[in-house]
N, C-alpha and C positions, 0 to 999 in steps of 0.2 A: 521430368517436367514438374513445375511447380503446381501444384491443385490448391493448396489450404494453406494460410498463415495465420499459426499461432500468433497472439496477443499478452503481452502484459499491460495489469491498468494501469497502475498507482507509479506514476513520476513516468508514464510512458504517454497512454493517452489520458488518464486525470495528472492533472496538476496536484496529488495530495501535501507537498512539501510546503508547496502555498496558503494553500488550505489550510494548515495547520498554524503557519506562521500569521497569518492573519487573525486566526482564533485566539493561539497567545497574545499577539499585538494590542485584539480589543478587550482581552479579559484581563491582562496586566494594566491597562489605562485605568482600568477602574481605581484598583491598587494606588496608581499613582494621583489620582485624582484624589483617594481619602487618606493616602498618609504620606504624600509626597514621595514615596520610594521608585527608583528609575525602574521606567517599565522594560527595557530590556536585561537589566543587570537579573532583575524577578523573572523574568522567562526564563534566561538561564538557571538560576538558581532551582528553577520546578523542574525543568527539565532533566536536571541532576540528579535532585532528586527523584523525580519518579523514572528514569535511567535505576537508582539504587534498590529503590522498592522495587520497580519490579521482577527484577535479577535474583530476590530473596527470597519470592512465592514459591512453593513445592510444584505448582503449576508452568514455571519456567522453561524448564524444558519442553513441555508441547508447547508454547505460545512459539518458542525458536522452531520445533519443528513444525507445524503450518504457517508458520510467517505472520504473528502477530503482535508488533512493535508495541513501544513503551507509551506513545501518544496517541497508538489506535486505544487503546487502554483508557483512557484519561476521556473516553468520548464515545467508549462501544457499549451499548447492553448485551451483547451474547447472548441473545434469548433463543440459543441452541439447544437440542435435546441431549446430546452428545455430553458424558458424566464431566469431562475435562473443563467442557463448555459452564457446565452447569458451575462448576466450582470458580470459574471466573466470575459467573454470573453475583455470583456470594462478594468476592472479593471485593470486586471493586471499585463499589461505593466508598470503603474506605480507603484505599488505596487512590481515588481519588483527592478525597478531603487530605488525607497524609502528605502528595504529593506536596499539594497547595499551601497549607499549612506549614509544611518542611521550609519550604523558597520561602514564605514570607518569614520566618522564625529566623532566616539564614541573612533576611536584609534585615532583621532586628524589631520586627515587628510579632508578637506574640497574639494571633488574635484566632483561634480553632472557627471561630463561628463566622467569621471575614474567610479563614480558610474555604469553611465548607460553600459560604454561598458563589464563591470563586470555581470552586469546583463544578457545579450546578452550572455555572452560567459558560462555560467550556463549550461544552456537546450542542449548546444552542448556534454559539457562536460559530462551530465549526460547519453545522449543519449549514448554515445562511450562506457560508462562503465556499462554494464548489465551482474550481478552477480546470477547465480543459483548455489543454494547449490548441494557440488559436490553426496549427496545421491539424488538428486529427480529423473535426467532423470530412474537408477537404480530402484528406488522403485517404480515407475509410470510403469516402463516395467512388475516391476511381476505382478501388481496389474490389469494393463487392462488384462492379461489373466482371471481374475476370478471375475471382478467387472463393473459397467458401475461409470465411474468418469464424474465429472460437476465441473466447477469450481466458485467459489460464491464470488467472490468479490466487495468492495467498493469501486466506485470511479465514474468519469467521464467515460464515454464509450472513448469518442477520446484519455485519456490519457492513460486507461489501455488497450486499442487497440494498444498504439504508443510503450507499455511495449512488448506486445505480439510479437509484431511485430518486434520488436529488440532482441527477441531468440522466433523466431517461431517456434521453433522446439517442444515447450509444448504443441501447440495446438491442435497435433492431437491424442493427449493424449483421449481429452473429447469430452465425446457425446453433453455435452452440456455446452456453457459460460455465467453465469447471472451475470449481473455490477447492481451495483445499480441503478447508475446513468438513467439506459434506464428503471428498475422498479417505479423508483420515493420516492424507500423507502430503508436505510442502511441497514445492522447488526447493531445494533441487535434485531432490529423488526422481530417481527417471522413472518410476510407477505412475507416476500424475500426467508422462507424459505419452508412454504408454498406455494409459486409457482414454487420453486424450484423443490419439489416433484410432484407436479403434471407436469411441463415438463418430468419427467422422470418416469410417470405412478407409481409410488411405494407408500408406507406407512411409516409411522413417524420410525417402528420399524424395517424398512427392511435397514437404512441410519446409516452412522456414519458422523459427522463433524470432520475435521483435521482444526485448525487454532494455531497461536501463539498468539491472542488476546483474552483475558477472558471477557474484557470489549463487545467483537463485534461479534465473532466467539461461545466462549462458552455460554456468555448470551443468546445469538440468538437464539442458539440450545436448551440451558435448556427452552425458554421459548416455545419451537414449540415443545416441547418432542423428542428430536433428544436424542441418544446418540453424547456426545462427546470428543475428544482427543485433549486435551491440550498440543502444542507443546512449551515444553519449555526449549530450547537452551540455554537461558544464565541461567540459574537455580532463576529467580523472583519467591518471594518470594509470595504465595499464596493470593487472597483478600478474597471477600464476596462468588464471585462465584464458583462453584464445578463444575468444570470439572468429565466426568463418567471417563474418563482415564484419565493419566500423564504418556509423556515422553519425552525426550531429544532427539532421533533422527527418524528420517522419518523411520529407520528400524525397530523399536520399534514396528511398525505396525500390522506386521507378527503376533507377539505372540498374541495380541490383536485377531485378525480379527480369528484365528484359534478358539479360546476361545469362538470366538460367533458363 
C-alpha cells in the first residue's frame, strides 16, 4: 500500500523552464532596445555560451553530480557552507558577466560593461517571475489528505530555498524537504533516496516517485526499487529508462494511486 509520494520540483510542480525563459526574454529586450540586436538570437547565443563556460570549471563535475544546471548558475548565490559550494560562490560573478558578454560579442556587439550590467539584472528578473503549473496547488490539496509527501530535489539548498521562498505557499504541502546539495549526493544516486525513506520511517514498496526527469527522478527510483511516474508534459520521446507509470498531467495521479 501506497503511504508517501516522493516529489520532484523544477519542471514538475515549479514551472522553472518558464521561469527562466522569461528572465532571458526580459533581459535580452533590453539588449535589443540599445543596439537593436534580436532578442532571441542573444538568448541563445548566452545560453551557449554559458552551456560552454560552464562545462570548463574544475567545479563541473559536482554541479552534474547534485544537479545544478548552467542557468541555475547564471542566477544562484550558493551562499553554502559546503568547500565545493563555496568555490561556486567565487565563481560566478564572473562566469556570469562572461556568459553575457560572450552572447553579446557573438551578435557583434563588444560591450564587458553592457555584459556585466545584463548579467546583474538576470537574478532579478528571474526572481520576479516564479511559475507553478496551474494543477499542483490542486493536486497536492487531494493528495495530503490521504498521503505523507516529501519533496526530493536537486540543487544547492540557498538556491532551491530562494525558489521556495518566492511561492512559499508549496511548503507546507511536505512533511519533509531533501536538496541534494545538504545530502552531498544528486538523483540519481539511489543514497538520496534511501535517506529519503528513512526520514519518513517507510519501505521501498510503500513510496511512489513523481518527477519529469528519467535521467534523475526515474533512474533514481528504478535504482532504489521505488515505484515510479514519469511526468511527461511535453510528450519526449522515451530513452533506456522505464518509468513503472507514464503521464502527462499531475491529475493522471488519482487513477494510478487508486490502482495501488
Amino acid at each position: 500500500m501506497i503511504k508517501a509520494i516522493f516529489f520532484d520540483l523544477d519542471d514538475t510542480l515549479l514551472w522553472d523552464q518558464k521561469s527562466i525563459k522569461e528572465a532571458f526574454a526580459a533581459t535580452c529586450k533590453l539588449a535589443e532596445e540599445r543596439y537593436g540586436i534580436d532578442s532571441n538570437q542573444l538568448e541563445e547565443a548566452v545560453r551557449e555560451a554559458a552551456r560552454n563556460l560552464y562545462s570548463s570549471y574544475e567545479i563541473y563535475p559536482f554541479t552534474r553530480m547534485i544537479g545544478i544546471n548552467p542557468f541555475e548558475g547564471l542566477w544562484g548565490n550558493f551562499l553554502d557552507e559546503q568547500d565545493d559550494f563555496k568555490k561556486m560562490k567565487e565563481i560566478v560573478p564572473s562566469y556570469r558577466k562572461d556568459a553575457w558578454t560572450t552572447g553579446l560579442k557573438t551578435m557583434g556587439v563588444d560591450d564587458p560593461d553592457f555584459g556585466y550590467e545584463l548579467a546583474e539584472r538576470f537574478p532579478q528578473e528571474r526572481k520576479k517571475a516564479p511559475f507553478v503549473y496551474e494543477e499542483t496547488f490542486k493536486t497536492l490539496d487531494e493528495l495530503k489528505k490521504n498521503y505523507q509527501l516529501l519533496l526530493l530535489t536537486n540543487g544547492s539548498p540557498d538556491l532551491q530555498k530562494t525558489k521556495l521562498t518566492i511561492t512559499k505557499e508549496l511548503i507546507p504541502y511536505f512533511d519533509q524537504i531533501v536538496i541534494s546539495g545538504d545530502f552531498g549526493r544528486g538523483k540519481p544516486d539511489p543514497a538520496i533516496f534511501e535517506h529519503a525513506l528513512t526520514l519518513m520511517s517507510i519501505e521501498r514498496d510503500e513510496v511512489i516517485m513523481v518527477g519529469d526527469n528519467l535521467m534523475t527522478d526515474i533512474l533514481g527510483a528504478n535504482r532504489a526499487g521505488i515505484k515510479s511516474v514519469w511526468l511527461n508534459r511535453h510528450n519526449k520521446k522515451p530513452n533506456e529508462v522505464i518509468p513503472t507509470y507514464e503521464i502527462q498531467h499531475l491529475e493522471e495521479l488519482y487513477g494510478i494511486l487508486e490502482k495501488l
